[in-house]
PQR file of N, CA, C, O and H, with PARSE charges and radii, in Angstrom:
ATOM      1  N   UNK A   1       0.846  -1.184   0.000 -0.4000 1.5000
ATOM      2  CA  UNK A   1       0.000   0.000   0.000 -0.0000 2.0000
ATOM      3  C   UNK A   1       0.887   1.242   0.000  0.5500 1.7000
ATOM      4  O   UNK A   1       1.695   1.678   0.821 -0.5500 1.4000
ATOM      5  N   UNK A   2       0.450   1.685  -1.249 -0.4000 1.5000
ATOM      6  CA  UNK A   2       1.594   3.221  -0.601 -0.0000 2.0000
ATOM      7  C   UNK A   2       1.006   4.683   0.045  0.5500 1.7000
ATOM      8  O   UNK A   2      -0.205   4.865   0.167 -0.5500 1.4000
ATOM      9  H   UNK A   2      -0.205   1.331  -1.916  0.4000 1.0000
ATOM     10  N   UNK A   3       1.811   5.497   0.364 -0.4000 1.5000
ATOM     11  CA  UNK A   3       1.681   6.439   1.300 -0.0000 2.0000
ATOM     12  C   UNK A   3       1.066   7.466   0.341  0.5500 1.7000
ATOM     13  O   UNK A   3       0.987   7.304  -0.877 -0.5500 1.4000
ATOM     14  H   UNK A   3       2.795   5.349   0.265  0.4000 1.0000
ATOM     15  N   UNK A   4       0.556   8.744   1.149 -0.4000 1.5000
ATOM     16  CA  UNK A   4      -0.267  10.014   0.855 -0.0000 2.0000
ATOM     17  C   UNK A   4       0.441  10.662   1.246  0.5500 1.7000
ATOM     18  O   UNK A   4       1.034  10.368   2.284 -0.5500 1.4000
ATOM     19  H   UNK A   4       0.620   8.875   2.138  0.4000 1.0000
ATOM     20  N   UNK A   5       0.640  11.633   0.686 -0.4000 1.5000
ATOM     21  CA  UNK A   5       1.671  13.160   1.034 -0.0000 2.0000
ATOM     22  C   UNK A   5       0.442  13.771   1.948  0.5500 1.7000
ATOM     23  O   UNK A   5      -0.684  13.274   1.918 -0.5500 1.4000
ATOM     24  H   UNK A   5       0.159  11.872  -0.157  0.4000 1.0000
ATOM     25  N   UNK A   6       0.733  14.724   2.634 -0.4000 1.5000
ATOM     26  CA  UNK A   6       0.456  15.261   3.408 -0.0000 2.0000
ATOM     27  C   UNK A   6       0.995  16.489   4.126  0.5500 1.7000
ATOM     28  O   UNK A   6       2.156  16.291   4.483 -0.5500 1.4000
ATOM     29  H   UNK A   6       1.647  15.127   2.659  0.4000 1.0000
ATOM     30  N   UNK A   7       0.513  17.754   4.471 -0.4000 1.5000
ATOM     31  CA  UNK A   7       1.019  18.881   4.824 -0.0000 2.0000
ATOM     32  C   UNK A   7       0.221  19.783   6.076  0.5500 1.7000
ATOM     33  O   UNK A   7      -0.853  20.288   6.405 -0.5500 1.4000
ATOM     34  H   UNK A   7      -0.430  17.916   4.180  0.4000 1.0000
ATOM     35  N   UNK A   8       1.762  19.536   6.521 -0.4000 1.5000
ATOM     36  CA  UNK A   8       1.571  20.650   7.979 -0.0000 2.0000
ATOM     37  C   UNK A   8       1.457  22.089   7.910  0.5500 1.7000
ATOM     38  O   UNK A   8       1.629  22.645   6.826 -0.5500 1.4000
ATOM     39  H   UNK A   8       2.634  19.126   6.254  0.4000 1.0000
ATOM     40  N   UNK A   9       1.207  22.700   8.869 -0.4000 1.5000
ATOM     41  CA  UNK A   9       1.292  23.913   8.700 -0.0000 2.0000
ATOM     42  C   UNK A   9       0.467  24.489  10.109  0.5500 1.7000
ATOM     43  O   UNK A   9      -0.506  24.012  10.694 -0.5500 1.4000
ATOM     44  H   UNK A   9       1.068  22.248   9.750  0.4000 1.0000
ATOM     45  N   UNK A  10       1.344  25.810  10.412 -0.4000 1.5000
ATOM     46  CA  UNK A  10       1.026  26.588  11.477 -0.0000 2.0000
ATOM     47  C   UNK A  10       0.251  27.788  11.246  0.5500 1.7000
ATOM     48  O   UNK A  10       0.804  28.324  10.285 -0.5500 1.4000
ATOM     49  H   UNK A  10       2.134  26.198   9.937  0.4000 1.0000
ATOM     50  N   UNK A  11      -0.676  28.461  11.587 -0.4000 1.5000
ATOM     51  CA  UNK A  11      -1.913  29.655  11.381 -0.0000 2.0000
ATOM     52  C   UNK A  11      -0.812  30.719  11.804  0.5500 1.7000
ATOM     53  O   UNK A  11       0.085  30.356  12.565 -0.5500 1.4000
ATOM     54  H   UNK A  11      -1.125  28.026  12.368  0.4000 1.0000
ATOM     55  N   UNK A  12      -0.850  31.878  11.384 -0.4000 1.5000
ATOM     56  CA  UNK A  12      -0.547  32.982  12.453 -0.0000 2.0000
ATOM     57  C   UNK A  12      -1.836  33.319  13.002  0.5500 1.7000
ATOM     58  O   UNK A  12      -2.905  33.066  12.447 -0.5500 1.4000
ATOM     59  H   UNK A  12      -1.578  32.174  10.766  0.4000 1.0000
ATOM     60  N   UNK A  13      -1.667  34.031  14.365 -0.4000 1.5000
ATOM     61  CA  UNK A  13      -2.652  34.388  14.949 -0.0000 2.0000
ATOM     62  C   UNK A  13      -3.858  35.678  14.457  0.5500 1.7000
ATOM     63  O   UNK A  13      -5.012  35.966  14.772 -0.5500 1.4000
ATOM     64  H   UNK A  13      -0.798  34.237  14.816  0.4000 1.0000
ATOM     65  N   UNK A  14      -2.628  36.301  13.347 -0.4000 1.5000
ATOM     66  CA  UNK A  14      -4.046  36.870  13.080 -0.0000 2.0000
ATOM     67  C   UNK A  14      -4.575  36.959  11.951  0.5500 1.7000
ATOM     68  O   UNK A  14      -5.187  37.949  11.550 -0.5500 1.4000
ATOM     69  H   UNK A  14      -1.690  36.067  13.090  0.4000 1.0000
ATOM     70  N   UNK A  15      -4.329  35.597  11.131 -0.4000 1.5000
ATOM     71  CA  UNK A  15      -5.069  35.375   9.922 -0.0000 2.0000
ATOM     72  C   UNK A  15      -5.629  34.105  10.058  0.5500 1.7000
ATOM     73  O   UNK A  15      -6.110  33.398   9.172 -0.5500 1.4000
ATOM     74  H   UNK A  15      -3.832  34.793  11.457  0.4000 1.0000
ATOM     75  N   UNK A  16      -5.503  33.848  11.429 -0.4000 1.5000
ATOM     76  CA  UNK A  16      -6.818  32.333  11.661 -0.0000 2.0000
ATOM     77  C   UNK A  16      -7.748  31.808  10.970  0.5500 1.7000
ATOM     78  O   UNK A  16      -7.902  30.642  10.605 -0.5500 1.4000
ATOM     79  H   UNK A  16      -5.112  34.422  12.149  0.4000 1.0000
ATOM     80  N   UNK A  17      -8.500  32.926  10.772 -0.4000 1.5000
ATOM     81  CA  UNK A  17      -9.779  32.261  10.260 -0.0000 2.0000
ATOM     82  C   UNK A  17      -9.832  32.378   8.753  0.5500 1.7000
ATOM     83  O   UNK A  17     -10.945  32.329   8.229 -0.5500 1.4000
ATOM     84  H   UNK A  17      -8.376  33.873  11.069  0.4000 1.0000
ATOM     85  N   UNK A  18      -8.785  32.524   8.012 -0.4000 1.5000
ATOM     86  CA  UNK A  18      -8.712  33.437   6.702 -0.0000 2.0000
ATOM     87  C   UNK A  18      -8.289  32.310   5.800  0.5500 1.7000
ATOM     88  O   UNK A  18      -8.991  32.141   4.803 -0.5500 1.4000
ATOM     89  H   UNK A  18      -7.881  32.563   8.437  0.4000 1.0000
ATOM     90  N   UNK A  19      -7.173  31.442   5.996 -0.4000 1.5000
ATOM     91  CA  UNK A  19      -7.053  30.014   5.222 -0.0000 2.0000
ATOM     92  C   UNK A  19      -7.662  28.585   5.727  0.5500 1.7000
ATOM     93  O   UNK A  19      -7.890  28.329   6.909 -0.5500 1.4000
ATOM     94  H   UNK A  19      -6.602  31.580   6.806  0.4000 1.0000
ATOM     95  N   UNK A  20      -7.826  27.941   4.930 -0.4000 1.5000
ATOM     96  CA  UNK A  20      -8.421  26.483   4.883 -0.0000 2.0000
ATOM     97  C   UNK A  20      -7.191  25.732   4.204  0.5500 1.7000
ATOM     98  O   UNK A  20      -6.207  26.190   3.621 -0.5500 1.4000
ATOM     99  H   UNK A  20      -7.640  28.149   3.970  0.4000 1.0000
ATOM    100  N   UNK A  21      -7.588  24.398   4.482 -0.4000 1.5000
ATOM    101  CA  UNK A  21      -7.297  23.793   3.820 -0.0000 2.0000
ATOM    102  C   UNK A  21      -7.278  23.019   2.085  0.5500 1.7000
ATOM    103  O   UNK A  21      -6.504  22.342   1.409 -0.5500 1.4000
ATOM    104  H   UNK A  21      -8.387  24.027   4.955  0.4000 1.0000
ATOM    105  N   UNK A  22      -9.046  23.809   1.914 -0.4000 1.5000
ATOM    106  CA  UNK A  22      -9.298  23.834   0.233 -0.0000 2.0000
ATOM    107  C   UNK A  22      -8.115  25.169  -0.424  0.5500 1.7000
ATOM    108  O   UNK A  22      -7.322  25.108  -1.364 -0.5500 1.4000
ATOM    109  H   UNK A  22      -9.675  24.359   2.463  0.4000 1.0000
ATOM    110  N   UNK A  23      -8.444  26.341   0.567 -0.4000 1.5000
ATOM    111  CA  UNK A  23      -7.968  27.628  -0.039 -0.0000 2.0000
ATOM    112  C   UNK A  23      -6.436  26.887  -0.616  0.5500 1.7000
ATOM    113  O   UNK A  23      -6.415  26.934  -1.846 -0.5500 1.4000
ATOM    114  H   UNK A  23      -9.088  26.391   1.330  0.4000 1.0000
ATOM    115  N   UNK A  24      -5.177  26.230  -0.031 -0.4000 1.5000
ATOM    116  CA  UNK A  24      -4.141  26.035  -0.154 -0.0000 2.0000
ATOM    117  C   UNK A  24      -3.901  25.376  -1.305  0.5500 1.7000
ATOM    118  O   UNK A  24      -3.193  25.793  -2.222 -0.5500 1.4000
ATOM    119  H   UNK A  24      -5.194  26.192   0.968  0.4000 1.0000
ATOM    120  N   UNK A  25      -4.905  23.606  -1.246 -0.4000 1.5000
ATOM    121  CA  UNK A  25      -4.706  22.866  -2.589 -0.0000 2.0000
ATOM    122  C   UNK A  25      -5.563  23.771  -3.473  0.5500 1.7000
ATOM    123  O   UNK A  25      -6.193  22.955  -4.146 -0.5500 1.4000
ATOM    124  H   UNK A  25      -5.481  23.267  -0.502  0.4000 1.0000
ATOM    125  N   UNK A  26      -5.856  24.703  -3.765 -0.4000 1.5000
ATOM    126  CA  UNK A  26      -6.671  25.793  -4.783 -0.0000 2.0000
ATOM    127  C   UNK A  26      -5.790  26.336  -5.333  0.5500 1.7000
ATOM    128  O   UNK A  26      -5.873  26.553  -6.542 -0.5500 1.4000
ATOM    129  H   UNK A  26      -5.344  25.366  -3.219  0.4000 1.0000
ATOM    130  N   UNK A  27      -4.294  26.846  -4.340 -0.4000 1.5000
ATOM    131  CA  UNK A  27      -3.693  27.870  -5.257 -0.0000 2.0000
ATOM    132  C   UNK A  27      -2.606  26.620  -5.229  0.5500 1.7000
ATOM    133  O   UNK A  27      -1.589  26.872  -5.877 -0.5500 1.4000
ATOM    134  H   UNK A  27      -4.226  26.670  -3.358  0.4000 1.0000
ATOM    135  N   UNK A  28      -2.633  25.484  -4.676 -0.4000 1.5000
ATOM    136  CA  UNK A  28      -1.554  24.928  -5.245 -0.0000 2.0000
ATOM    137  C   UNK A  28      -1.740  24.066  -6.046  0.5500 1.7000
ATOM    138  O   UNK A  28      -0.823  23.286  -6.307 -0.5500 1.4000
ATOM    139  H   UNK A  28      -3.458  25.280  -4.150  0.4000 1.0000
ATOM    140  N   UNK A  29      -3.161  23.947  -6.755 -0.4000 1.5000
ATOM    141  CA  UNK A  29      -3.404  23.321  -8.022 -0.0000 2.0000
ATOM    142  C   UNK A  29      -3.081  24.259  -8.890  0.5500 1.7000
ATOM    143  O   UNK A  29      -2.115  24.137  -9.642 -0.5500 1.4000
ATOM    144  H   UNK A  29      -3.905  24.581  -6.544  0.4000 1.0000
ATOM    145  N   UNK A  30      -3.973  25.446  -8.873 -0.4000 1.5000
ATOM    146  CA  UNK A  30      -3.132  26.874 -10.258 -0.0000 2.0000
ATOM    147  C   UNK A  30      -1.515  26.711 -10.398  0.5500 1.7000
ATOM    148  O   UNK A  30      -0.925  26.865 -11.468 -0.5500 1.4000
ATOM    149  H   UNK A  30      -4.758  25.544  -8.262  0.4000 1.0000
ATOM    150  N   UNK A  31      -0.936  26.405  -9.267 -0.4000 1.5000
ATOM    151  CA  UNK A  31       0.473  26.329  -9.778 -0.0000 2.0000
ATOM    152  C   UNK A  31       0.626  25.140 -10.287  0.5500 1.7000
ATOM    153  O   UNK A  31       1.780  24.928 -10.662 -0.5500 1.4000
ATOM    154  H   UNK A  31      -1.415  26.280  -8.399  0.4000 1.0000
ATOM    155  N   UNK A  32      -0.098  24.301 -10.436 -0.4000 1.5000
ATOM    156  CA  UNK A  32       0.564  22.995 -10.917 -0.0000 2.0000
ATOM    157  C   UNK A  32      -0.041  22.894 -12.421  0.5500 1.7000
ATOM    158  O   UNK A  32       0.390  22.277 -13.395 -0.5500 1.4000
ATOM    159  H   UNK A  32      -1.035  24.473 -10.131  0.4000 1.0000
ATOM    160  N   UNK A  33      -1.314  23.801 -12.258 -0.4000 1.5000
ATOM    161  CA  UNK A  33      -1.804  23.942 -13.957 -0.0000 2.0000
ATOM    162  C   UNK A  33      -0.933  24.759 -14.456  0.5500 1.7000
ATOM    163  O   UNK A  33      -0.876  24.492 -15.657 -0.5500 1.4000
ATOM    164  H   UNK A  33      -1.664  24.303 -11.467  0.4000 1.0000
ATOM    165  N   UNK A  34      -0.266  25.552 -14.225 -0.4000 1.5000
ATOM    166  CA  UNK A  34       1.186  26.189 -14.672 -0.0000 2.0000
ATOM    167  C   UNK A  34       2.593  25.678 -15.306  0.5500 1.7000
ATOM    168  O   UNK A  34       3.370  26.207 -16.102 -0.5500 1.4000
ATOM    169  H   UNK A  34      -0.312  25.768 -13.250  0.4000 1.0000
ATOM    170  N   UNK A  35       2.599  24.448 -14.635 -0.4000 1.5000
ATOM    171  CA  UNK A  35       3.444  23.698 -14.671 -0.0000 2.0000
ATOM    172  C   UNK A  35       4.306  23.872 -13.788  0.5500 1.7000
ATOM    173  O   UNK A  35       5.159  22.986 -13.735 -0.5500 1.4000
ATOM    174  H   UNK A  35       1.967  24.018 -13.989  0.4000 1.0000
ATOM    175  N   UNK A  36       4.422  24.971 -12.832 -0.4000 1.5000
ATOM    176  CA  UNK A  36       5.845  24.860 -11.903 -0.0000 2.0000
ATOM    177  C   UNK A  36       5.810  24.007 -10.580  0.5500 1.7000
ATOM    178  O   UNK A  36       6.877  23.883  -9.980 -0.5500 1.4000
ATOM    179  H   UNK A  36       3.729  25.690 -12.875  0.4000 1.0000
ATOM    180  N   UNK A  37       4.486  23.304  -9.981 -0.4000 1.5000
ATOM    181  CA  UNK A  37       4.876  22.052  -9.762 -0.0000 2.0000
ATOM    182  C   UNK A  37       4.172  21.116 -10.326  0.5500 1.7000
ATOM    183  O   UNK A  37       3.565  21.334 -11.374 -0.5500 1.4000
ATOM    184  H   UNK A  37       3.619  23.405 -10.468  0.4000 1.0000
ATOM    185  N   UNK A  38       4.150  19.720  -9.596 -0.4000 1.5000
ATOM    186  CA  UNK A  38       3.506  18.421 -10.563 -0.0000 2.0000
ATOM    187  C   UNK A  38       2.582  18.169  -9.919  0.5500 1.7000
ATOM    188  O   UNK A  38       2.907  18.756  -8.887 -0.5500 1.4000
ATOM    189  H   UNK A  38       4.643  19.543  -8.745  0.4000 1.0000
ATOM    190  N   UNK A  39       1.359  17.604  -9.651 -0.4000 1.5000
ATOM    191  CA  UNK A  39       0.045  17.563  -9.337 -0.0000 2.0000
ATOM    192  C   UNK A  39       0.401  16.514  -8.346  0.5500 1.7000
ATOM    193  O   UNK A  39      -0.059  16.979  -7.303 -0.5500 1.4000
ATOM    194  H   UNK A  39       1.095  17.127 -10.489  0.4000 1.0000
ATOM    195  N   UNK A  40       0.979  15.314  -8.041 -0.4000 1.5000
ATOM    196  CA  UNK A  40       1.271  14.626  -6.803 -0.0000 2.0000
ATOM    197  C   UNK A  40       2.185  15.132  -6.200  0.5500 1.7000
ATOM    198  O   UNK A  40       2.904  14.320  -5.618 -0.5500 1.4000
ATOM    199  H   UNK A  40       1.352  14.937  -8.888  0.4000 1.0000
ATOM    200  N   UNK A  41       2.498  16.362  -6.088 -0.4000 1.5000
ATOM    201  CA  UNK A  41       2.934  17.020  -5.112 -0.0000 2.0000
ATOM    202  C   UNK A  41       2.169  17.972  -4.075  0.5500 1.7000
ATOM    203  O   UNK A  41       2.615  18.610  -3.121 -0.5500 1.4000
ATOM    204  H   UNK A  41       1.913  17.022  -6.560  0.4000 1.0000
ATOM    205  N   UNK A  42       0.672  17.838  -4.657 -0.4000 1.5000
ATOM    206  CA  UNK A  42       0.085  18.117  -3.667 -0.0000 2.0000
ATOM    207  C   UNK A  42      -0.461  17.619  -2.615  0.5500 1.7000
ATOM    208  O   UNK A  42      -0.910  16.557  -3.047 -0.5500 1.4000
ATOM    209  H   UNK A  42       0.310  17.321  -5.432  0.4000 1.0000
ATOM    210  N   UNK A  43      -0.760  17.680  -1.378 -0.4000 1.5000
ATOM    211  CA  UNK A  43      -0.833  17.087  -0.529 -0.0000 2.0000
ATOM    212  C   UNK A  43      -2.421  16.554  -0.318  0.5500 1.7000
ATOM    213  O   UNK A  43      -3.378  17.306  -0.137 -0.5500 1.4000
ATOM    214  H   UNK A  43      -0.396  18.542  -1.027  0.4000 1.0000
ATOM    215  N   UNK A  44      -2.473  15.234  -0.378 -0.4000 1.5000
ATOM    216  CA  UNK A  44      -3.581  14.963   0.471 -0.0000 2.0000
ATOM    217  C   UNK A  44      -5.010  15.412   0.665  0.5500 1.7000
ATOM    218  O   UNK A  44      -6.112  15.567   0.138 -0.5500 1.4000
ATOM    219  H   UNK A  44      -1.695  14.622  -0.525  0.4000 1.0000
ATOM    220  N   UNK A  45      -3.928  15.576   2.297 -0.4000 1.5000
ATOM    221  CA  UNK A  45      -4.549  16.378   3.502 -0.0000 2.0000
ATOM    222  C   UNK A  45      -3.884  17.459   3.749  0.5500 1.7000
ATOM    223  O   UNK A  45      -2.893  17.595   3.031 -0.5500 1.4000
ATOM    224  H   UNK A  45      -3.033  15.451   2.725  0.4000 1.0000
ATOM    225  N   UNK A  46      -4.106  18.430   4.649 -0.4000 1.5000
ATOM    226  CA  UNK A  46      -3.501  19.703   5.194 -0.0000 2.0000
ATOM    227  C   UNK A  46      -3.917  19.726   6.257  0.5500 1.7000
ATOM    228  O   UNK A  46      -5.139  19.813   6.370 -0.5500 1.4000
ATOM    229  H   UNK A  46      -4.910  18.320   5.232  0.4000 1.0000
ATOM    230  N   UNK A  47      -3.015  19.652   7.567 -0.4000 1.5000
ATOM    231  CA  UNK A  47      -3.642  19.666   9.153 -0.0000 2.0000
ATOM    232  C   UNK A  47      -2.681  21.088   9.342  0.5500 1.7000
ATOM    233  O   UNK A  47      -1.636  21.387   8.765 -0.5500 1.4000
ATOM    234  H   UNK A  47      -2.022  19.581   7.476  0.4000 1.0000
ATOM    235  N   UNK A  48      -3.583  21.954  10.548 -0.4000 1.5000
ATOM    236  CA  UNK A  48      -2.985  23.282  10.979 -0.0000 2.0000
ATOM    237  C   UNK A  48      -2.986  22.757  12.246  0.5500 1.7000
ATOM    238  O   UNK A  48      -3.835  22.067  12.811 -0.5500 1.4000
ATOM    239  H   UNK A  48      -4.432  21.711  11.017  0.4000 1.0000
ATOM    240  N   UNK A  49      -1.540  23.321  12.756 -0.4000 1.5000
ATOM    241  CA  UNK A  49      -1.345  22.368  14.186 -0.0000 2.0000
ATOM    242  C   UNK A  49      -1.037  23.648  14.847  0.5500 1.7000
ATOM    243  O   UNK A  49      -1.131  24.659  14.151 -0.5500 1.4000
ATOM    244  H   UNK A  49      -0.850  23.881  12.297  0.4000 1.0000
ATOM    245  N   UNK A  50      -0.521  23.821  16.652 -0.4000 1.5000
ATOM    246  CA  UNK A  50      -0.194  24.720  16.754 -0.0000 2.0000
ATOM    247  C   UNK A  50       1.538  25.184  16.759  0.5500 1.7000
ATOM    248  O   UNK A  50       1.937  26.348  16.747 -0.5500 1.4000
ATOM    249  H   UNK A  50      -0.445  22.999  17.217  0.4000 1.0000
ATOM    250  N   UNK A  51       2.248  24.174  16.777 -0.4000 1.5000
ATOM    251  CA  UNK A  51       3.737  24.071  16.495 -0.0000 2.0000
ATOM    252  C   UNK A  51       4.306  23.303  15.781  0.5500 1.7000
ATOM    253  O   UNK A  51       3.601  22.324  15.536 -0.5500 1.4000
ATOM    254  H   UNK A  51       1.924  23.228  16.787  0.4000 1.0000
ATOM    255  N   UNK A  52       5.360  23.279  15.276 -0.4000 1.5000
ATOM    256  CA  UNK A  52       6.157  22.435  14.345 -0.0000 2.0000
ATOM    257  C   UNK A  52       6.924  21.736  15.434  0.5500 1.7000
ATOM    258  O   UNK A  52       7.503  22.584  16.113 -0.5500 1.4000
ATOM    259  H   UNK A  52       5.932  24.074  15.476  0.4000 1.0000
ATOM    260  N   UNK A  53       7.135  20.591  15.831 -0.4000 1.5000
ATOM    261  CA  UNK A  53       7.811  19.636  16.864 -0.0000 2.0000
ATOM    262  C   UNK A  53       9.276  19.974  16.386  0.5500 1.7000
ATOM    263  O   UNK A  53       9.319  20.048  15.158 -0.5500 1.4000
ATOM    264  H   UNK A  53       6.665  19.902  15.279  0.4000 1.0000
ATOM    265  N   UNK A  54      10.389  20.181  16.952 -0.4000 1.5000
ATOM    266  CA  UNK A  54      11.625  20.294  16.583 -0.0000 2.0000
ATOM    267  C   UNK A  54      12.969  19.276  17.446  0.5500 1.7000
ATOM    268  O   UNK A  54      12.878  19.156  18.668 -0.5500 1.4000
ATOM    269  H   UNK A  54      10.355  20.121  17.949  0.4000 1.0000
ATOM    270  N   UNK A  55      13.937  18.724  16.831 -0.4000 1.5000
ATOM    271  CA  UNK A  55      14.528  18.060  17.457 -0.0000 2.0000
ATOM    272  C   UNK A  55      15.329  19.013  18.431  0.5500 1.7000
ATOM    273  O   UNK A  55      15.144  20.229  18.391 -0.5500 1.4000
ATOM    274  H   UNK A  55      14.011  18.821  15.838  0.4000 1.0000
ATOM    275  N   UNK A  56      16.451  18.283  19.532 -0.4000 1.5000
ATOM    276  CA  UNK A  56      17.389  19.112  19.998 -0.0000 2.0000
ATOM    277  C   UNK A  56      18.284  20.219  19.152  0.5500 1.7000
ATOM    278  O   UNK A  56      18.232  21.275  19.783 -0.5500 1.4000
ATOM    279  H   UNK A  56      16.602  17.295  19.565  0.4000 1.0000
ATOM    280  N   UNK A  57      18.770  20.310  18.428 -0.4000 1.5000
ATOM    281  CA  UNK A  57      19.347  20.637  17.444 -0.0000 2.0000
ATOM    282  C   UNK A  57      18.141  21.503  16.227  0.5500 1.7000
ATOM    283  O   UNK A  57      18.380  21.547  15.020 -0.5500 1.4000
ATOM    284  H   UNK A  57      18.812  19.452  17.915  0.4000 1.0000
ATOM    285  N   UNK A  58      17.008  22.062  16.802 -0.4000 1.5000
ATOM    286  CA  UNK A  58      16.444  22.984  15.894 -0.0000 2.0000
ATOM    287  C   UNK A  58      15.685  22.220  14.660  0.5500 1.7000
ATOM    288  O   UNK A  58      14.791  22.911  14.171 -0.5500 1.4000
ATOM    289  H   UNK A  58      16.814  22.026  17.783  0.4000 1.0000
ATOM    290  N   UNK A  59      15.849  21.016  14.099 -0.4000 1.5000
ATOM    291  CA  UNK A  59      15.565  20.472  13.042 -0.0000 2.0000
ATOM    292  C   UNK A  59      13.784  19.941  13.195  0.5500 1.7000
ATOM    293  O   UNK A  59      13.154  19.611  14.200 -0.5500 1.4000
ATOM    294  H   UNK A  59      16.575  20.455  14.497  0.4000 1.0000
ATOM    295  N   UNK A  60      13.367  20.033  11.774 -0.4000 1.5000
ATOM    296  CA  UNK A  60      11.898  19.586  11.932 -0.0000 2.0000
ATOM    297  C   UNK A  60      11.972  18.386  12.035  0.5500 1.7000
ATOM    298  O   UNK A  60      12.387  17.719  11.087 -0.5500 1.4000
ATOM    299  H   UNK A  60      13.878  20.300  10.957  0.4000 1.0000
ATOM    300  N   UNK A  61      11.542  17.737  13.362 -0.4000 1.5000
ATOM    301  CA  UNK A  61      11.370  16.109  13.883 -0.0000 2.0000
ATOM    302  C   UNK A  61      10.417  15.436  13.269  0.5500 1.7000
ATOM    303  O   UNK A  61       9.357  15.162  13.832 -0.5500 1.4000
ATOM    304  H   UNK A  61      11.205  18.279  14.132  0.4000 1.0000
ATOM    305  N   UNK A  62      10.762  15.012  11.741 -0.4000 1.5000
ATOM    306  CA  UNK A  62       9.669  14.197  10.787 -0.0000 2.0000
ATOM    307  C   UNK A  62       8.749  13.000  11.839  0.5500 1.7000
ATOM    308  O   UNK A  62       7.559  12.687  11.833 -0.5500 1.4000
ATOM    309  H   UNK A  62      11.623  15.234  11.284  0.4000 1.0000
ATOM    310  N   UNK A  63      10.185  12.432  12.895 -0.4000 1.5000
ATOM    311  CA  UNK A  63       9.588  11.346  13.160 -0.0000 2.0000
ATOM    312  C   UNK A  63       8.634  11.636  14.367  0.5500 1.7000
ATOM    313  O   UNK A  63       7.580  11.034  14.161 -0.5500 1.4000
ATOM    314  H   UNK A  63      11.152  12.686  12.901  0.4000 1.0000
ATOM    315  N   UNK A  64       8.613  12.059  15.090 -0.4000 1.5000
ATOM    316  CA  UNK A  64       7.177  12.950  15.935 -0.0000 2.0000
ATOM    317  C   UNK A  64       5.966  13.284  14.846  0.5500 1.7000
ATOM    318  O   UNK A  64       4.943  12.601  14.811 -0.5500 1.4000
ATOM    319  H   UNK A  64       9.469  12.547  15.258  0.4000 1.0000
ATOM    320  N   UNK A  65       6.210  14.469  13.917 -0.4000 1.5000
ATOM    321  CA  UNK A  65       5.048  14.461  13.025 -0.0000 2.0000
ATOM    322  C   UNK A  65       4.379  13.367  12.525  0.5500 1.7000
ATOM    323  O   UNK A  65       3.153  13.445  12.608 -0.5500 1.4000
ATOM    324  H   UNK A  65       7.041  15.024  13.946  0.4000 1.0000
ATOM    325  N   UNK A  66       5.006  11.993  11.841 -0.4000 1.5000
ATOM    326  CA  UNK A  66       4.648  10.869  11.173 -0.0000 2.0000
ATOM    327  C   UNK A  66       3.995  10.460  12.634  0.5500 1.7000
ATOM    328  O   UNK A  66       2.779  10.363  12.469 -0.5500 1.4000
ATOM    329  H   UNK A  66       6.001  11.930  11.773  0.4000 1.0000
ATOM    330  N   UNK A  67       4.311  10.220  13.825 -0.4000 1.5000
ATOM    331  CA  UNK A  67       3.696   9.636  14.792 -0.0000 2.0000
ATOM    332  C   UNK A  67       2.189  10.303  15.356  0.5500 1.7000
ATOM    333  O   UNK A  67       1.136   9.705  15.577 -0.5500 1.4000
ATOM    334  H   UNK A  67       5.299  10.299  13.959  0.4000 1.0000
ATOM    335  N   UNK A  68       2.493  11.693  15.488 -0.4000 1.5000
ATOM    336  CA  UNK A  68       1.013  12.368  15.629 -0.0000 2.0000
ATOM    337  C   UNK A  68       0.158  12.335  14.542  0.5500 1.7000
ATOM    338  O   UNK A  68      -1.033  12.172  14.807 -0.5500 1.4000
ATOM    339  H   UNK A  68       3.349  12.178  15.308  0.4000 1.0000
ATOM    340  N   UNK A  69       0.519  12.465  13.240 -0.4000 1.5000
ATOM    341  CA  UNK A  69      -0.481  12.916  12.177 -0.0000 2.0000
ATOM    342  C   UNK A  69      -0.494  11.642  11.377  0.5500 1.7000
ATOM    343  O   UNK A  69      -1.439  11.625  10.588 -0.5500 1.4000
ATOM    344  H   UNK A  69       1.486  12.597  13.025  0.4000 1.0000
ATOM    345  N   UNK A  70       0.128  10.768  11.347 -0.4000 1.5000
ATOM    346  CA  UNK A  70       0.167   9.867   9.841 -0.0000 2.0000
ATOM    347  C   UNK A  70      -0.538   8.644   9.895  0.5500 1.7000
ATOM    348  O   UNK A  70       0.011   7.645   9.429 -0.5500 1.4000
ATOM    349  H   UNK A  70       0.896  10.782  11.988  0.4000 1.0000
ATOM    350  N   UNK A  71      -1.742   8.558  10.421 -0.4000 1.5000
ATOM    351  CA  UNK A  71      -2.589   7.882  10.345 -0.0000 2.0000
ATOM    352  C   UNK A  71      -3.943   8.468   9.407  0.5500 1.7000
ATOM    353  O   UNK A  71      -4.776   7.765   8.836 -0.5500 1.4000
ATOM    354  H   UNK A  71      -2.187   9.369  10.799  0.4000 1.0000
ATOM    355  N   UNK A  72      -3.886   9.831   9.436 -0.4000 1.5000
ATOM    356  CA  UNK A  72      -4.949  10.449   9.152 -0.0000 2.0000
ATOM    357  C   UNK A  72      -5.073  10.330   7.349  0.5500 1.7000
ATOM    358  O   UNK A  72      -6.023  10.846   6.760 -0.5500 1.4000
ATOM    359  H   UNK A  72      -3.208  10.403   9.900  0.4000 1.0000
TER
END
């Protein structure tokens, strides 16, 4: 079985209520009818979390994210 891309992402506080998750794959389908990216590069799903998990060392901790979100 293979995997689904999928994309994180953090709100700022004061444009909360202003993106979705359609709004994003919307403008990131126009770019892909463009050609500057490829259409399975879009994601999925889109979850808005409230932080990006980071390792000691500053780095985005894929393997925390895959554990909270990658069932969905």
């Amino acid at each position: 079985m293979g995997r689904t891309a999928a994309g994180a992402g953090v709100r700022k506080p004061s444009g909360a209520d202003e993106v979705s998750d359609t709004v994003i794959k919307d403008h990131l389908m126009a770019f892909a009818d463009k050609g500057v990216i490829s259409k399975y590069g879009i994601p999925g799903k889109i979850v808005f979390i409230d932080s990006i998990p980071k390792t000691s060392v500053g780095k985005i901790n894929k393997k925390e994210l895959r554990e909270r979100y990658g069932d969905m």
